[in-house]
C-alpha positions in Angstrom: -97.8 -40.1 -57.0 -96.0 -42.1 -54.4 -95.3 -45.9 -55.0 -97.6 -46.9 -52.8 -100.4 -45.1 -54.5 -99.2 -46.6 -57.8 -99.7 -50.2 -56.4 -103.6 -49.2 -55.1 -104.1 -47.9 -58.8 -103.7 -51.1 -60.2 -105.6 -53.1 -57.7 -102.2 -55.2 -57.1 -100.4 -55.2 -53.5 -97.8 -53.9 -52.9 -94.1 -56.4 -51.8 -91.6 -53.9 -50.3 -87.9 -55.8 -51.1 -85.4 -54.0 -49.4 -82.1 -55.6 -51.3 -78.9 -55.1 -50.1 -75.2 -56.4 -50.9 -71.9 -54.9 -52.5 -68.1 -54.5 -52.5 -68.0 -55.8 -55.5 -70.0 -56.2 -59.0 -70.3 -60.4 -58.0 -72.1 -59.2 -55.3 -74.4 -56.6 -56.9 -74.8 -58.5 -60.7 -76.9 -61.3 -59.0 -79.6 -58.5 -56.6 -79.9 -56.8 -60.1 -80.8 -60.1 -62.1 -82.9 -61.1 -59.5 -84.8 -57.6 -59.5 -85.3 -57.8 -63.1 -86.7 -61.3 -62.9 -89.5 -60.4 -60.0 -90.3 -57.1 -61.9 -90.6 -59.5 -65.1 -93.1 -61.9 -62.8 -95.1 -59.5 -61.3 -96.2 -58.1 -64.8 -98.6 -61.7 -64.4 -99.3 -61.4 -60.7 -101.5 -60.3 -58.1 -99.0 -58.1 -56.6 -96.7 -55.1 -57.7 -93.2 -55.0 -56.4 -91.3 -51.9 -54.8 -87.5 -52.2 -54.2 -85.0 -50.1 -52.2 -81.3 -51.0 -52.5 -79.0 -50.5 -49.2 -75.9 -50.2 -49.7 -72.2 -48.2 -49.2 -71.9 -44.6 -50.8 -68.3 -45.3 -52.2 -68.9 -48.7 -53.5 -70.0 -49.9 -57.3 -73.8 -51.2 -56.0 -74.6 -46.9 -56.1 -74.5 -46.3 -59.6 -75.2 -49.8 -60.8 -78.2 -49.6 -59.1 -79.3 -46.5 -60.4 -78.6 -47.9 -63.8 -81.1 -50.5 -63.0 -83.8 -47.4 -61.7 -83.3 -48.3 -58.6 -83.8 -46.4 -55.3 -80.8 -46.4 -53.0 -80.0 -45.4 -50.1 -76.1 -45.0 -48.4 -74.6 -46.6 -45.0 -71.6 -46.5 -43.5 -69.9 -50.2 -43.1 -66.7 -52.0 -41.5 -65.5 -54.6 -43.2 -63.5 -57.2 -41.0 -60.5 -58.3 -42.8 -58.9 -61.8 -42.2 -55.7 -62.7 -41.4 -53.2 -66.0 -40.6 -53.1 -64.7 -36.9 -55.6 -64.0 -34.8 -53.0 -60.9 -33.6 -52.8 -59.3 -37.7 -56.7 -58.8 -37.6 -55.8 -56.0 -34.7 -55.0 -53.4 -38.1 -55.8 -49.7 -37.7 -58.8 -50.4 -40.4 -59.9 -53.3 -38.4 -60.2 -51.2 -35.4 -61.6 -48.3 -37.4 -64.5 -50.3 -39.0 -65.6 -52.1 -35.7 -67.0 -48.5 -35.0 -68.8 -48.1 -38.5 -70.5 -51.7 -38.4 -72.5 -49.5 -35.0 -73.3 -46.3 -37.2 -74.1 -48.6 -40.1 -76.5 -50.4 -38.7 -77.9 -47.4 -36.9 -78.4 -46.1 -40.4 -79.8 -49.3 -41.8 -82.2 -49.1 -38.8 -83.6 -46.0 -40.0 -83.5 -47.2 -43.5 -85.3 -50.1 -42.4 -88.1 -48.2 -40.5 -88.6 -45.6 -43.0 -89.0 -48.2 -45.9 -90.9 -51.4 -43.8 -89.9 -54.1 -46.1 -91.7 -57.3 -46.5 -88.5 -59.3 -47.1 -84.8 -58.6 -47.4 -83.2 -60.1 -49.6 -79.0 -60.0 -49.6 -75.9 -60.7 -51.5 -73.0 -60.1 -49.1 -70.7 -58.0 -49.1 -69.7 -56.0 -46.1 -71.9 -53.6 -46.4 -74.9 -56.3 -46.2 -74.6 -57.2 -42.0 -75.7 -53.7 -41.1 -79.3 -54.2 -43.1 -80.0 -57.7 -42.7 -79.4 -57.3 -38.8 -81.8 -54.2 -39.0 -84.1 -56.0 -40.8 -84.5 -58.7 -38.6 -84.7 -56.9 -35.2 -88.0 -55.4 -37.3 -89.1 -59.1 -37.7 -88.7 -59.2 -41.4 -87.9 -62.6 -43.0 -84.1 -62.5 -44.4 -83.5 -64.2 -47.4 -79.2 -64.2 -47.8 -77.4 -65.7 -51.2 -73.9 -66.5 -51.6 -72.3 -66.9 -54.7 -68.7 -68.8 -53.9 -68.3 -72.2 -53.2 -66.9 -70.6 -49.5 -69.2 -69.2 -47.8 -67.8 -65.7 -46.7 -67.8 -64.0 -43.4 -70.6 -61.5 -44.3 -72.6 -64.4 -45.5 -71.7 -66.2 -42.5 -72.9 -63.6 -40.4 -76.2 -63.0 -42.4 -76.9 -66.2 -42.3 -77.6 -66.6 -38.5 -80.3 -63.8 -39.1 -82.0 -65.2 -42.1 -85.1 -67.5 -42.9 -83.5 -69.0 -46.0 -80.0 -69.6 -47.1 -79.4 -69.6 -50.8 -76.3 -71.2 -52.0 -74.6 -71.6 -55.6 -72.8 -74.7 -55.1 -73.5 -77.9 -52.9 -70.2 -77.8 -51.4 -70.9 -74.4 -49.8 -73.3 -76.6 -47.5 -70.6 -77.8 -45.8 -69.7 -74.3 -44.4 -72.7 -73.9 -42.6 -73.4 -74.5 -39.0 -74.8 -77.5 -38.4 -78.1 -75.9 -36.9 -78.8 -73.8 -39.6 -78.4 -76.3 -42.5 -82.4 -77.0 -42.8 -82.7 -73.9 -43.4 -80.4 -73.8 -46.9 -81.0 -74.8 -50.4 -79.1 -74.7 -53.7 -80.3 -72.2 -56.6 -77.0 -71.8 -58.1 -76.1 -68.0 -59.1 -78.2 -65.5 -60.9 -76.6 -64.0 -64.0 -77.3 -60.8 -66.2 -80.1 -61.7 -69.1 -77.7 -59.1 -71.0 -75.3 -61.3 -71.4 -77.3 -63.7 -73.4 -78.4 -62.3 -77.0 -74.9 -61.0 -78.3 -74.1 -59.9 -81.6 -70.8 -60.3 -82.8 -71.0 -57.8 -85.7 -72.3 -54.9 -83.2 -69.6 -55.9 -81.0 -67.0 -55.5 -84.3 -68.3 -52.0 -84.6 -68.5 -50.7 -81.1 -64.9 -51.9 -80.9 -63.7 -50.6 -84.0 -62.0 -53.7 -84.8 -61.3 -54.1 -88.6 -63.7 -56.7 -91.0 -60.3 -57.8 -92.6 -58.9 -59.3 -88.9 -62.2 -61.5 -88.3 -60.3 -64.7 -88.9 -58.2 -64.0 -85.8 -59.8 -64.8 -82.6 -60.9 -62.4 -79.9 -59.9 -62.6 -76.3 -61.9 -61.1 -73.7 -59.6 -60.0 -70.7 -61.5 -58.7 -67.4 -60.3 -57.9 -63.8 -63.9 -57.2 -62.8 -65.5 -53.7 -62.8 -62.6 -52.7 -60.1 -59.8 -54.4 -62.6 -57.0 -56.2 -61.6 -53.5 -54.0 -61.9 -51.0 -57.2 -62.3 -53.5 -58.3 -64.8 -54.0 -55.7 -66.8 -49.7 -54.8 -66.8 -49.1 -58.1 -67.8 -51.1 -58.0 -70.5 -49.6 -54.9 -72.0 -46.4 -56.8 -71.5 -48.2 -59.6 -73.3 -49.8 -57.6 -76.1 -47.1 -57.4 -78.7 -47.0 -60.9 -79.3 -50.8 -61.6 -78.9 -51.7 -59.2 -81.3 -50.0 -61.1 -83.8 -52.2 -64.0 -83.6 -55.3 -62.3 -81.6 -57.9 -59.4 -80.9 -58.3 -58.5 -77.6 -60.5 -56.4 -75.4 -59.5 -55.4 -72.4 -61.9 -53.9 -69.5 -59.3 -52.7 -67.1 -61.5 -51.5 -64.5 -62.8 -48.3 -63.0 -59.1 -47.0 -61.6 -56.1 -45.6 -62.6 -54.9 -48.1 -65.1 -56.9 -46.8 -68.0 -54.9 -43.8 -68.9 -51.4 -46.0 -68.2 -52.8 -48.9 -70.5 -54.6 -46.6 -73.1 -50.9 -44.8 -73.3 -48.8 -47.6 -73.4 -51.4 -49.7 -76.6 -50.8 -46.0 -78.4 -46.9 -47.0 -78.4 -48.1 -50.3 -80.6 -47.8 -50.6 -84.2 -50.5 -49.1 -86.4 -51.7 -52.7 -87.3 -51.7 -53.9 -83.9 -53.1 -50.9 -82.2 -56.5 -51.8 -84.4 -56.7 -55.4 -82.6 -57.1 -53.8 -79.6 -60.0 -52.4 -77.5 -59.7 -51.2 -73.7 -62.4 -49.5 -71.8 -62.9 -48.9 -67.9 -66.4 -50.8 -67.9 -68.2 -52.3 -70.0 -72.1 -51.9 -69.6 -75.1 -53.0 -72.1 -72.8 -53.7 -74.7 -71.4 -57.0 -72.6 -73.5 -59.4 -74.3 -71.8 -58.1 -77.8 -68.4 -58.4 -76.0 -69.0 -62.2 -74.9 -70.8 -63.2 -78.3 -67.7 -61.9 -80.2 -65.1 -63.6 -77.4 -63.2 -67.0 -78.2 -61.5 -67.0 -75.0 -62.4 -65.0 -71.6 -59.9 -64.3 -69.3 -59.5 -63.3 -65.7 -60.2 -63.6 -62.0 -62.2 -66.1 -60.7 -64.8 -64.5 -58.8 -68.4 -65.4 -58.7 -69.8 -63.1 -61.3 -67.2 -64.2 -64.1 -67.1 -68.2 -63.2 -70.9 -68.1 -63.5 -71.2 -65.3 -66.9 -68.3 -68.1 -68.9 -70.9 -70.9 -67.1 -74.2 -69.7 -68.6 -72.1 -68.6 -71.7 -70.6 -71.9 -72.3 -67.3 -69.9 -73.0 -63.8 -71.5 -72.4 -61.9 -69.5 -69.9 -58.1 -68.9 -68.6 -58.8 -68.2 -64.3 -55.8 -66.3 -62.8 -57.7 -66.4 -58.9 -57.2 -63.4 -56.7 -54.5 -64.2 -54.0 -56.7 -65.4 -50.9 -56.6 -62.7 -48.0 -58.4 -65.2 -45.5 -60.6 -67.4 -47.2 -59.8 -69.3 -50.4 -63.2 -68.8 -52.7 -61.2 -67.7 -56.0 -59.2 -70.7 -56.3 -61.6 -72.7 -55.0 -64.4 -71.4 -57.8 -61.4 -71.9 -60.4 -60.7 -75.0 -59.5 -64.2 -76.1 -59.6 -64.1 -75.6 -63.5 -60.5 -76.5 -64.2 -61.6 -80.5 -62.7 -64.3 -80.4 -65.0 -62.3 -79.6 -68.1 -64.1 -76.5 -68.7 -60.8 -74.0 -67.6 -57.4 -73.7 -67.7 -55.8 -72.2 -64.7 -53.1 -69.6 -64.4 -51.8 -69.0 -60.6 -51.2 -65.3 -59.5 -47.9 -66.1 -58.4 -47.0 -67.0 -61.6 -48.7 -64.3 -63.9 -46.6 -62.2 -66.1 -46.1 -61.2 -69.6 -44.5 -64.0 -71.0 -46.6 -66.4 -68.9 -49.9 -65.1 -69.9 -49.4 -64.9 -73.8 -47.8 -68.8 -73.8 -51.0 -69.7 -72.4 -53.4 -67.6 -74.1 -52.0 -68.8 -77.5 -52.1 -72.5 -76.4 -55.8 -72.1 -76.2 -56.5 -69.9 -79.2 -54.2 -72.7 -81.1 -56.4 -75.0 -80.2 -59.8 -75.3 -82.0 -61.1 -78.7 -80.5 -60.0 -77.9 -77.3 -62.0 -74.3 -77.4 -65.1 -76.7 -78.2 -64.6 -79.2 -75.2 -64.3 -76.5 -72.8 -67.0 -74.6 -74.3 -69.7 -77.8 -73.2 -67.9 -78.7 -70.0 -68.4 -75.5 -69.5 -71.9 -75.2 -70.4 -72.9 -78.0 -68.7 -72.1 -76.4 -65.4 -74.8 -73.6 -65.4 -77.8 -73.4 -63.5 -80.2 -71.2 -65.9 -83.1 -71.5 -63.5 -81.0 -69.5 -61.2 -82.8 -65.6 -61.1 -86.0 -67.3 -61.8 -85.5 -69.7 -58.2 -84.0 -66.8 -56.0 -86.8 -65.0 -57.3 -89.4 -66.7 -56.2 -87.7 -67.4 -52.6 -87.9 -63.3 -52.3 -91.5 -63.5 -53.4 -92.7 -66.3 -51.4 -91.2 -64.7 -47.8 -92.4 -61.3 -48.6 -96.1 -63.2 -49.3 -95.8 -65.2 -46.1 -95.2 -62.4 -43.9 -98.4 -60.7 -45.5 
């Protein structure tokens, strides 16, 4: 039974959403909490929604959205890199992916036809230009949301084609064309409803942390679902005087560091090797993870700023150093002025660095709790729920 005949069986129309952005989880985390929220409103509606997710064939949207029983369907993408000097953006993979974007959009074309979305909504991502300009040439309403407080290229570029702009911060306003302002509005950014709902004890467990180390607290290190290498050595540098004081979990990433960090916590101490936890990727169990974290560390990209945000959980931000545009610091900075982070620059990570200040904060009880609301009081919770009914409302209007 196609989807299409499902939809007539239960008297509902049908909304085609053709979703589309990657790279990078910050980019996919927000499409997938924004699916799940329209799939959760439709349940009440008139109408019955059918997605299909474009994206890259080598990047992390694939299998996520699969995960989320999603269809998706592969392009081929170019992704512009920035430079200082106009003359450093002349690379071999510059010139390289100036003749994917062509094939990629070709392929989004057909995508495009095959599927005959009534919206398309996107998350940047380099791999989001080749749909959104396919969509449009097909006349259907764009719908583009970044999550930085920089808006960034791909976003920049989507924007020209789309009906409505959705931004996380105000201050990304200010990186929009004049012309195309009207067309923007803030919703803030979506986050995963499996983060909320933790459980501390089933976190204990699927650690295998020990019930006689619960009065140390738990540090939750991430470098994203790709990980972050300088992060993740200088926390094994790191670890023999944390796990003195500290649990810690470390998601490393989906790369090569996992058998090099697994290998080199082995070397610990009996005691101290049972205060540690390191995985490639953490999935469902992510809400346990943050329920049982005191302190999360990491990069400050979109999808972590906002998860400690929503959390209200105090944070250490180490931002990625800027290729072109500036959106990590910027984001950490955002947080550090409002007295919900502490900030660590990447120049100045290391071992001895990173456990000083990890044990300043874990040290410090009443701090812990100030951050915690400063933090808190930076969410936006209605986010999924706004973006949600953006999608919904273009897709309706162009019935």
């Amino acid at each position: 039974m196609t989807k299409q005949s499902k939809a007539q069986d239960t008297g509902k129309r049908e909304l085609r959403i053709l979703v589309t952005g990657g790279g990078t989880g910050g980019h996919v985390a927000p499409a997938l909490a924004v699916i799940q929220t329209i799939r959760e409103q439709s349940e009440s509606a008139d109408w019955t929604p059918t997605f299909l997710y474009v994206g890259s064939e080598g990047g992390v949207e694939k299998g996520l959205a699969a995960s989320a029983g999603v269809p998706f369907a592969g392009v081929q993408s170019g992704k512009l890199r920035r430079a200082s000097r106009w003359y450093k953006m002349l690379s071999l993979q510059n010139l390289m992916d100036l003749f994917r974007i062509p094939v990629g959009v070709g392929q989004a074309l057909g995508e495009v036809r095959k599927f005959r979305p009534d919206v398309v909504f996107a998350t940047g991502g380099y791999v989001s230009v080749p749909p959104v300009i396919a969509g449009w040439s097909l006349r259907a309403p764009v719908l583009t949301h970044e999550q930085t407080v920089q808006v960034g290229l791909a976003n920049q570029i989507n924007a020209r084609f789309a009906a409505r702009i959705a931004l996380s911060f105000e201050g990304a306003l200010e990186e929009l064309p004049p012309r195309i302002r009207p067309r923007a509005f803030v919703t803030g950014n979506p986050v995963r409803k499996v983060i909320f709902g933790g459980d501390r004890d089933r976190a204990r467990e699927f650690c295998g942390f020990d019930p006689a180390d619960d009065a140390l607290p738990t540090v939750y290190v991430t470098g994203g679902a790709r990980g972050a290498r300088k992060l993740n050595l200088s926390l094994l540098e790191a670890m023999p005087e944390l796990l003195t004081q500290c649990r810690v979990i470390l998601q490393c990433g989906q790369n090569s560091d996992f058998e090099t960090v697994t290998a080199r916590v082995q070397e610990l101490k009996d005691h101290l090797v049972r205060r540690v936890f390191v995985t490639p990727f953490l999935g469902s169990e992510i809400g346990d993870i943050y329920a049982l974290a005191d302190v999360v560390v990491g990069r400050s990209g979109a999808g972590t700023v906002t998860e400690v945000s929503a959390l209200g959980k105090p944070a250490l931000l180490i931002p990625l150093v800027p290729t072109g545009g500036d959106e990590q610091n910027r984001n950490a900075r955002r947080l550090v002025e409002a007295g919900a982070a502490a900030l660590l620059p990447n120049v100045d990570l290391d071992g001895a660095r990173l456990a000083h200040e990890i044990l300043a904060l874990v040290g410090d009880p009443e701090r812990l709790a100030r951050m915690g609301k400063a933090t808190l009081a930076l969410a936006r919770p209605r986010a999924a729920q706004d973006l949600a009914e953006a999608v919904i409302g273009l897709a309706q209007g162009r019935k």
